[in-house]
C-alpha positions in Angstrom: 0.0 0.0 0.0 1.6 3.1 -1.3 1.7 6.0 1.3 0.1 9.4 -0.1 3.8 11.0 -0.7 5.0 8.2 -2.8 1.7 8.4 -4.7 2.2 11.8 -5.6 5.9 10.8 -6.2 4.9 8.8 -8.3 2.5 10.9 -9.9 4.9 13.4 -11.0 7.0 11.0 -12.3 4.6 9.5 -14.4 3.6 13.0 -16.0 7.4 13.9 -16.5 8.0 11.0 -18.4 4.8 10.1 -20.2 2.4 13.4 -20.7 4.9 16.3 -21.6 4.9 17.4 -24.9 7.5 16.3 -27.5 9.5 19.2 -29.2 11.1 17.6 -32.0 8.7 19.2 -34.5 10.8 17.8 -38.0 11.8 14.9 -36.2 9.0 12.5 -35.5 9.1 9.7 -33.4 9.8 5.9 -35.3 7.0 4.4 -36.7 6.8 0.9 -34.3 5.4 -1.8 -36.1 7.2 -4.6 -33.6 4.7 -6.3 -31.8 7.3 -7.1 -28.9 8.4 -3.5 -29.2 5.1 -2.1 -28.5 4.1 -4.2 -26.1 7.0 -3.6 -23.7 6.5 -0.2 -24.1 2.9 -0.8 -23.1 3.4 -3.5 -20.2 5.9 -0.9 -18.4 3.4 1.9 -18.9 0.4 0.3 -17.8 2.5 -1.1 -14.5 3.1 2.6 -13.3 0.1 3.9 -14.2 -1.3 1.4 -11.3 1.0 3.4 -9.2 -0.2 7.1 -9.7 -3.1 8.9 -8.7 -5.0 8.3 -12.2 -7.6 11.3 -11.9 -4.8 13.1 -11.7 -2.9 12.2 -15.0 -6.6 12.4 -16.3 -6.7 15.8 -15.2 -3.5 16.4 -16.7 -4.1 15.3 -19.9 -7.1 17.0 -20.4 -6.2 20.6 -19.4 -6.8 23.2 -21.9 -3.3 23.4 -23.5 -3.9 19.1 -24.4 -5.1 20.8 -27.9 -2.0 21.6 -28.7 0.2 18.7 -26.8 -2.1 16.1 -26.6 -1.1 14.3 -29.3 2.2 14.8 -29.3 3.1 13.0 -26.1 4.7 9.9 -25.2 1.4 8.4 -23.7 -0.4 8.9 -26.7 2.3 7.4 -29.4 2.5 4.1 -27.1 -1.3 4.0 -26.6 -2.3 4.4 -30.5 0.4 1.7 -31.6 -1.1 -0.5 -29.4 -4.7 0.1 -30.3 -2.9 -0.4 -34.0 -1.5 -3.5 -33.0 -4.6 -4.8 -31.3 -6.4 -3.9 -34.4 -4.1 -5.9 -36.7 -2.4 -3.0 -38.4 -5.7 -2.9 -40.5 -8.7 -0.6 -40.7 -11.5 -1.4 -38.7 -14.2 0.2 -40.7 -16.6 -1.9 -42.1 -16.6 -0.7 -45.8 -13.3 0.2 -45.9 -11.7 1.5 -49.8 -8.8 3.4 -48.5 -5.0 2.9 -48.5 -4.4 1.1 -45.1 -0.7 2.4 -45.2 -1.8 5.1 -43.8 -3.8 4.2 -40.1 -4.7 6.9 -37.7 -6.3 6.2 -34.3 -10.1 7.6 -33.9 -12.1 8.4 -31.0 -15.4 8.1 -32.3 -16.4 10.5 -28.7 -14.3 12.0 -26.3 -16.1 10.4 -22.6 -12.1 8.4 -22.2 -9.6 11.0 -22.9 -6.6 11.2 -21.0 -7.7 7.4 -19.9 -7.2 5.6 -23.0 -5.4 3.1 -21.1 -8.1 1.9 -19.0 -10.7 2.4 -22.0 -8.8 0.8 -25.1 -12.0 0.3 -26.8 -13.0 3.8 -26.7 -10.6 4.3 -29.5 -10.5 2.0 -32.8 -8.1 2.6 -36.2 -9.0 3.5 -39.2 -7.3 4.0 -42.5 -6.7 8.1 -43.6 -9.7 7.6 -46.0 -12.4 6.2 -44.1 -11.1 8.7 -40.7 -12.2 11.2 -43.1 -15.5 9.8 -43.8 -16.2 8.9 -40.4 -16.0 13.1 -39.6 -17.5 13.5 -42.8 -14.7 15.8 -43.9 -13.1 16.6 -47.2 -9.6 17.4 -47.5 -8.2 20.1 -50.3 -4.8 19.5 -51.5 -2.5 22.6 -50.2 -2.5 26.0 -52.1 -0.3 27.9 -52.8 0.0 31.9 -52.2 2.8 34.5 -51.5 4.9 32.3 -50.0 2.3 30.6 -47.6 1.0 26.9 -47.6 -2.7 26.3 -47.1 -4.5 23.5 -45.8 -8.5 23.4 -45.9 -10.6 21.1 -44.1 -14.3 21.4 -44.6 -16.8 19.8 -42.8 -20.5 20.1 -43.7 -23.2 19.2 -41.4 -27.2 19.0 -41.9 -29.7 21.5 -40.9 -31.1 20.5 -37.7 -35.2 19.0 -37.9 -34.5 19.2 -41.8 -37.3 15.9 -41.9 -39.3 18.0 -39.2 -39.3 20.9 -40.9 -40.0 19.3 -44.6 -43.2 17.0 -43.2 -44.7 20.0 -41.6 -44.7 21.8 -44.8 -46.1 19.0 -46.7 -48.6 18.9 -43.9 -50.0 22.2 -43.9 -48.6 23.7 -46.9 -51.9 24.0 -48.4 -53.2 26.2 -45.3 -49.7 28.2 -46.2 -49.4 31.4 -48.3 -47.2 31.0 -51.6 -44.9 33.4 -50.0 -43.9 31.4 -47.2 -41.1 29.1 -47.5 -38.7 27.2 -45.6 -35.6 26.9 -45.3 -33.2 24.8 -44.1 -29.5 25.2 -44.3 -26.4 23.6 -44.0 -23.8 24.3 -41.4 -20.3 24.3 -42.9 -17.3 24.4 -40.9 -14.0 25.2 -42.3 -10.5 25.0 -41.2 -7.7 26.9 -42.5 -4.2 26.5 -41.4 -1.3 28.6 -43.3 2.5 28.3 -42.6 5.9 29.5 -44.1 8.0 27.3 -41.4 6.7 23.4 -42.4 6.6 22.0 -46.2 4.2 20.6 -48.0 4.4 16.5 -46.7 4.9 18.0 -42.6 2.1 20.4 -42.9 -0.3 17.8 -44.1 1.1 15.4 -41.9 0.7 17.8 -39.0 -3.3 18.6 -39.9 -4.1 14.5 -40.6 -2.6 13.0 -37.2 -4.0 15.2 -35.6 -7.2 15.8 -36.9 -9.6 14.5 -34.0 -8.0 17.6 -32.2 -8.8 19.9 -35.0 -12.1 18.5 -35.0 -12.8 18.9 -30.8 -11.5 23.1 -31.3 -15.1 23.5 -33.9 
């Protein structure tokens, strides 16, 4: 039974070496496709997390600055090659058509975050294609313009009670004057990102692994 100082010891530890952010912005850390590898990595971590106060990390991991961080940590590269591994290095959608070269770990909500450890299946992979289609989300090829690159993502969402709206007007349109109409529009989101400092493969690179972040800032 851990006494509360060594708890927080521990803690601290724990943040130090597993939740800070990771500054090597043109140097990425190796893709692991070793299953040993990984789960080393992932045995050792999930041993001291036992030993740390967990709402703690959780609290951590989910302060307001994990936007920009998040993603970029230690916890989070073991976590999503083991989710990949668990997964088969394959795409777990059900009508998947995309290049599964290219996997990217989705959380289909964010109820787990900063606890993926104890809630593995609160995340699932998915090929770059069909982690697109599962936001719903198109993705423009960068443009190009006085020196910066630009990256658009655009999502597009339904008008709210669209059905509602269209079975009340075939309901009582007759009782409805001809100038009356409804209308229900679209919501479109958009995300532009422009740099001078990252090329054209780092930028996109940047946007794509970390695109359920992007998507939690709309």
């Amino acid at each position: 039974m851990l006494s509360p100082f060594e708890r927080e010891e521990n803690t601290l530890k724990f943040i130090s070496r597993y939740c800070q952010r990771y500054t090597s912005k043109f140097n990425p850390r190796p893709v692991l496709t070793n299953a040993d590898t990984i789960n080393a990595f992932w045995d050792r971590m999930v041993l001291e997390y036992e030993g740390v106060d967990q709402e703690q990390v959780k609290r951590y991991l989910n302060r307001k600055k994990y936007r920009t961080v998040y993603l970029t940590t230690f916890w989070w590269y073991i976590i999503s090659y083991k989710r990949k591994l668990m997964d088969g290095f394959k795409c777990t959608h059900t009508n998947c058509s995309g290049d599964c070269r290219v996997l990217e770990v989705h959380h289909p909500n964010y109820d787990h975050r900063g606890e993926e450890i104890k809630f593995m299946d609160s995340i699932k992979t998915l090929c770059h294609t069909c982690h697109l289609k599962e936001h719903d989300l198109e993705f423009d090829a960068p443009k190009f313009g006085k020196g910066n690159k630009v990256v658009v993502l655009t999502k597009t969402e339904e008008a709210e009670d669209q059905n509602k709206l269209q079975e009340f007007y075939e309901k009582n349109g007759k009782w409805l004057s001809e100038d009356v109409e409804i209308v229900s529009e679209p919501k479109k989101y958009t995300v532009i990102v422009k740099t001078q400092i990252l090329n054209t493969k780092e930028l996109r690179e940047a946007i794509l692994n970390d695109l359920d972040t992007v998507l939690a800032v709309l």
